[in-house]
N, C-alpha and C positions, 0 to 999 in steps of 0.2 A: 899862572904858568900856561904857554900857549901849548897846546897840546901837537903834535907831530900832525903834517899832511902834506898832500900832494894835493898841488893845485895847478892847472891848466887856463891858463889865463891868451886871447887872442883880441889885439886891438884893430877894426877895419873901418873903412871907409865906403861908401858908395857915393849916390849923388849929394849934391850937397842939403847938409841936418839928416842923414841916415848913416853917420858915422856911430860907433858904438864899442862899446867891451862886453867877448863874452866870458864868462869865467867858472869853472866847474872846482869844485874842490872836494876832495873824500878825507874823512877825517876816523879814525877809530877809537870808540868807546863800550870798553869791553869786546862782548864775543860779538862786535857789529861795529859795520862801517857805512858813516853818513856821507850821502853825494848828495850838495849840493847844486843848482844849477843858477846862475843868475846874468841875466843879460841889462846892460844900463842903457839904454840909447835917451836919455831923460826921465824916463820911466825905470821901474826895478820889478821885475819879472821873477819870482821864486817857486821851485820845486825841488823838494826833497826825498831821497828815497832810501831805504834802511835797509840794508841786507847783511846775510851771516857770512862773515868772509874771516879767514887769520890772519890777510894782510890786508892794509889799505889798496896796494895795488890790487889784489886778486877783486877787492870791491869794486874798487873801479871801472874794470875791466869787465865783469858781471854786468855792471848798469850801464854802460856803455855801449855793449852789445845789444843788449836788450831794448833797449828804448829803441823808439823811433819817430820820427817827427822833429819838432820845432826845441826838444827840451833837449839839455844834455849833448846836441851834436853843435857842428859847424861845417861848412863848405870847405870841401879840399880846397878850394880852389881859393879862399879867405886864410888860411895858412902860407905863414912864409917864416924867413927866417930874421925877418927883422922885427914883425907883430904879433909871434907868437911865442909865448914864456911857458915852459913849465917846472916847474921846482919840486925838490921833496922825493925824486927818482932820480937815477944816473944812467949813464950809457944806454944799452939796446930800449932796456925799457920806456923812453922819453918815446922814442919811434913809433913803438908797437900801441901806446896810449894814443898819439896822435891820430895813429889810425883807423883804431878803435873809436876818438873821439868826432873824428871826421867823416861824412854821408856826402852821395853824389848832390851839386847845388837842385833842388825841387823835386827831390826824390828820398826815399827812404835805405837806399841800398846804405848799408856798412859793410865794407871791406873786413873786418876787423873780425867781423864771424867765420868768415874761414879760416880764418889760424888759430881759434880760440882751444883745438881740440890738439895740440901740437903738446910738445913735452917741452919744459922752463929751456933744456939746452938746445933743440929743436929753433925755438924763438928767438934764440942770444944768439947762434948761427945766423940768422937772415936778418933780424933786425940791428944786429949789432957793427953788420957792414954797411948802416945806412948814417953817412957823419951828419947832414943836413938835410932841411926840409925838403930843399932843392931835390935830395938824393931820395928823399921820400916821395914825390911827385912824380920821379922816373918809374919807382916802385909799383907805386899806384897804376900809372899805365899799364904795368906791365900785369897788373894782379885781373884786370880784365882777360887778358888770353892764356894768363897760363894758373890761375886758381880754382879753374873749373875744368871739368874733361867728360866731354860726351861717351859715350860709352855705349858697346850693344848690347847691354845688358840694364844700363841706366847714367843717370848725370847723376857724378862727382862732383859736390858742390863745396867741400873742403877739402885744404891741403892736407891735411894727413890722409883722408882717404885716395889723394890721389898719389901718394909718399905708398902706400901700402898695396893698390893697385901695381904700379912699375916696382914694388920688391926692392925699394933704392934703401942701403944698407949704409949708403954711404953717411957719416957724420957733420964732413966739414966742405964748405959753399956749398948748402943742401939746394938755397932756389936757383944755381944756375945749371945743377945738374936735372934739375925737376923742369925747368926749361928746357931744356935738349930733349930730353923725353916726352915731354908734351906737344912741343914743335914736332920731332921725327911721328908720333901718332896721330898729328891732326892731319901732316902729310898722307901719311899709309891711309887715312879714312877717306881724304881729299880724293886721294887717286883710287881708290874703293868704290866712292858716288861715281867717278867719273865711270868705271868700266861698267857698274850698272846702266847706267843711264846709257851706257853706246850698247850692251848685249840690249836690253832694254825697247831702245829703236828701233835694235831690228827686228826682235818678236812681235812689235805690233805693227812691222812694217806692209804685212798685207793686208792687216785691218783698216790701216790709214789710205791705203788707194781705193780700198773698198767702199770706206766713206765717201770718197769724192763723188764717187755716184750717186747717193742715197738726195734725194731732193726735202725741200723741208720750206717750211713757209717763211716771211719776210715781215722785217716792221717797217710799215708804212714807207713814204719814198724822201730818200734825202735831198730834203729841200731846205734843212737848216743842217749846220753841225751838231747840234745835241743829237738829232735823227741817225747821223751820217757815221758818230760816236757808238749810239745805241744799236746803230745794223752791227757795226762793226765788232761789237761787244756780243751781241747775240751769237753772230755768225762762230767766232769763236767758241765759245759755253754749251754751242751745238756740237761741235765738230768732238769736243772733245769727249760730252756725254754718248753721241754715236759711237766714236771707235771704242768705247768702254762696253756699251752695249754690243757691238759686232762680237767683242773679245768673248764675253761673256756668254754670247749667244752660242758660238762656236764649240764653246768648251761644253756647253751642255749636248749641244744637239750634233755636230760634229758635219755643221753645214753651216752655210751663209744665210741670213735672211733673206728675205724675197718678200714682195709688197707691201704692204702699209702695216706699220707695226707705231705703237706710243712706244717714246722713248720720254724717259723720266728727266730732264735739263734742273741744275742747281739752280733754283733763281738770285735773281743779281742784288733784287730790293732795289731799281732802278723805275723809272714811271710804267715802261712796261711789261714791267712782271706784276704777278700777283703776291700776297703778303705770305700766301706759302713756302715752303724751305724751299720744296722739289716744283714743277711743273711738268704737266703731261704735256708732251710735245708731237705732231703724227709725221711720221717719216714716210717715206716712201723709199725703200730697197726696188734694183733692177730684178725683173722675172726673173 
């Protein structure tokens, strides 16, 4: 008797003789569900792994997530609608597998962890508007800008937590209302950086003329571009540590520097800096 599963079956191509099948299968026997993983390109690659699950799906979905690396996934981008099968699941859930099953190509990211923590109707909502892989691949794009949310307090790195952040009550097409709200708040941050960075300008706007005085030494003379790179590189990494020192100096003493003072430069890890984080640097401020 063959016992019930769901199997995820994907046949690709690359250059030629590194064509292949990959094929995962979960199978339940008793209170545990076996996943398989096997890839054939000539060769037969096996790993299995046993978890307590009550459905094969919920198995699945567990080891799928979970892993990472070379076993158990595949390339979005090795997914299509013509090379890739899965059987033994219907509707929403075919989608939410595939995504689960699928990792960015030479990297370990799964999409499929940020929705793991969603509720079964939660998941039938969004994956269940997706007909084809085609529609799964728009998805996927889209799971980059709107499944995560910076935050001033921290980064939301799954969907429900950012479902419970914006308070969205709402039931039905949860991810395109979770897009509007993610869009309208990356905007309001967008233009948030923005007004910093112009108030910002101008509080350190008399510190930045006051540097332009401040004199400071020179690397060697540009007589090659590596040289003409490395002034140029310096000249900057100066400027910048000075007006932090001017800032800082002020706020202590409630005046400008005035002659020769070390100013502490980040170094670059470039030929000439030393292997240190920081460098003393001597400046000279006007009388």
């Amino acid at each position: 008797m063959i016992k019930k599963e769901v199997k995820i079956k994907v046949l690709f191509s690359g250059s030629p003789g590194s064509s292949g099948v990959t094929t995962v299968t979960g199978r339940k026997y008793g209170d545990y569900i076996s996943v398989s993983y096997q890839f054939n390109d000539g060769d037969t690659i096996h790993k299995r792994r046993k978890v307590r699950a009550r459905t094969i799906f919920d198995g699945l979905e567990k080891v799928l997530v979970e892993e990472s690396g070379p076993y158990f996934h595949e390339p979005y981008e090795n997914l299509s609608d013509y090379d890739t099968e899965i059987t033994g699941v219907n509707d929403w859930k075919k989608m939410y597998l595939l995504l689960c099953f699928g990792q960015e190509h030479e990297s370990t990211t799964n999409l499929g962890r940020r929705f793991t923590t969603l509720s079964v109707e939660q998941k039938k909502d969004i994956f269940g508007r997706l007909e084809s892989i085609d529609d799964l691949k728009t998805f996927i794009e889209e799971c980059w800008d709107y499944s995560w949310l910076e935050t001033d307090e921290r980064s939301l790195e799954d969907v429900k937590s950012i479902i419970e952040y914006f308070k969205i009550k709402k039931k039905n097409n949860l991810w395109a209302t979770l897009k509007a709200k993610v869009k309208e708040e990356n905007k309001k941050s967008a233009l948030q950086v923005e007004e910093y960075a112009r108030q910002r300008q101008i509080e350190i706007r008399p510190y930045v003329e006051y540097a332009q005085h401040a004199v400071f030494g020179a690397i060697g003379t540009p007589t090659s571009l590596n040289v003409s790179i490395a002034r140029g590189y310096y000249k900057s990494t100066m400027m910048i540590a000075i007006i932090e020192y001017i800032e800082m100096y002020v706020e202590k003493n409630d005046s400008y520097p005035k002659g020769k003072h070390t100013v502490k430069r980040l170094a670059s890890g470039h030929w000439f800096d030393t292997n240190k984080r920081f460098k003393d640097e001597t400046v000279e401020f006007p009388d």
